[in-house]
C-alpha positions in Angstrom: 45.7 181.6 46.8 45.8 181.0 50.7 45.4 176.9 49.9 48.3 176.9 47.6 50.5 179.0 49.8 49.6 176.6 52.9 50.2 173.4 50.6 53.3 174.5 49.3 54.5 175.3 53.1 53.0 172.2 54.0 55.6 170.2 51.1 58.3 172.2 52.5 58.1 171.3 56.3 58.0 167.6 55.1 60.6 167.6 52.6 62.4 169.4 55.8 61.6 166.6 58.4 62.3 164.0 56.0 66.0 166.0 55.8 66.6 165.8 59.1 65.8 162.2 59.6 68.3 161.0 56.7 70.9 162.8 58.6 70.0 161.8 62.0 70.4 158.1 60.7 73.6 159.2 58.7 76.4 157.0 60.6 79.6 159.3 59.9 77.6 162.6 61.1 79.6 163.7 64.4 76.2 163.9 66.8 75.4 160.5 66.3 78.9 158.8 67.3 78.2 159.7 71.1 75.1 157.3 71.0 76.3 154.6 68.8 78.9 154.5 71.8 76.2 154.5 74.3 74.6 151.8 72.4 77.5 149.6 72.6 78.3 150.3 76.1 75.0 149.1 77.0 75.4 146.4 75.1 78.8 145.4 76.4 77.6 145.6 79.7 74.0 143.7 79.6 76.4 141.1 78.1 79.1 140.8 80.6 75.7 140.0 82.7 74.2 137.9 81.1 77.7 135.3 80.9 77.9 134.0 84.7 81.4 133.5 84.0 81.9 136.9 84.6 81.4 139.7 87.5 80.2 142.5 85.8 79.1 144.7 89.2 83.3 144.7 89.3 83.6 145.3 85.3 83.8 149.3 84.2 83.0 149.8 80.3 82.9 152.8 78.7 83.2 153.8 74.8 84.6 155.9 72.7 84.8 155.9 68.9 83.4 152.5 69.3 86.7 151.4 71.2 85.9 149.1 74.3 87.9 150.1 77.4 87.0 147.4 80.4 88.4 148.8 84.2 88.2 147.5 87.0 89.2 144.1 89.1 88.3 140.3 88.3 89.2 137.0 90.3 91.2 135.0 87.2 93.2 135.5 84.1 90.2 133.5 82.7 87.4 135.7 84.2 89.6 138.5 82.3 90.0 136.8 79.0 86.2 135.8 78.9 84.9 139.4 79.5 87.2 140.8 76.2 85.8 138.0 74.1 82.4 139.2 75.3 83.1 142.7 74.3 84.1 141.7 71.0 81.5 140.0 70.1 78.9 143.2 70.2 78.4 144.7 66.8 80.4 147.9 66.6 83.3 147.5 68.6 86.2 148.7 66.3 89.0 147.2 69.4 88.7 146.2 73.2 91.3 147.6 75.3 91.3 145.1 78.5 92.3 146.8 81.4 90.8 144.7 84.2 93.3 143.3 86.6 92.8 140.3 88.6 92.8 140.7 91.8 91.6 138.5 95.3 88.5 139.3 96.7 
């Protein structure tokens, strides 16, 4: 009787984990928005350095609900145009709002 009590708790903890891993991986749960907009904030900004056309120790990007906000100060109109197309193009960015102003260094 003790094996078949500890299998049948055994089948229960697993069906339980493998619960709480579909969820975890659900998308349009709440808890994971705040990393999917990590993600894409890291991403943004491993971007902006990679491109030399841009200077992204002077670029702020943070994320919310997958909306791109850049802040901070940039040399040319161009430097400021190239940095929103780079923040488009990461997977998951629902909008980029473009903040940066240009400004002499």
């Amino acid at each position: 009787m003790t094996v078949k009590k500890t299998l049948i708790t055994a089948a229960a903890v697993c069906w339980a984990f493998a619960a709480g891993a579909t969820l975890a991986n659900d998308e349009t749960t709440k808890s994971s928005q705040p990393v999917a907009d990590t993600v894409i904030t890291t991403k943004v900004k491993a971007e902006l350095t990679k491109d030399k056309e841009t200077s992204a120790n002077d670029i702020n990007v943070t994320t919310k609900n997958g909306v791109v906000l850049l802040n901070g100060a940039v040399k040319t109109s161009a430097e400021k145009e190239k940095a929103e197309l780079d923040a488009k193009s990461i997977k998951g960015v629902v909008e980029v709002k473009n903040n940066l102003r240009v400004a002499e260094k």
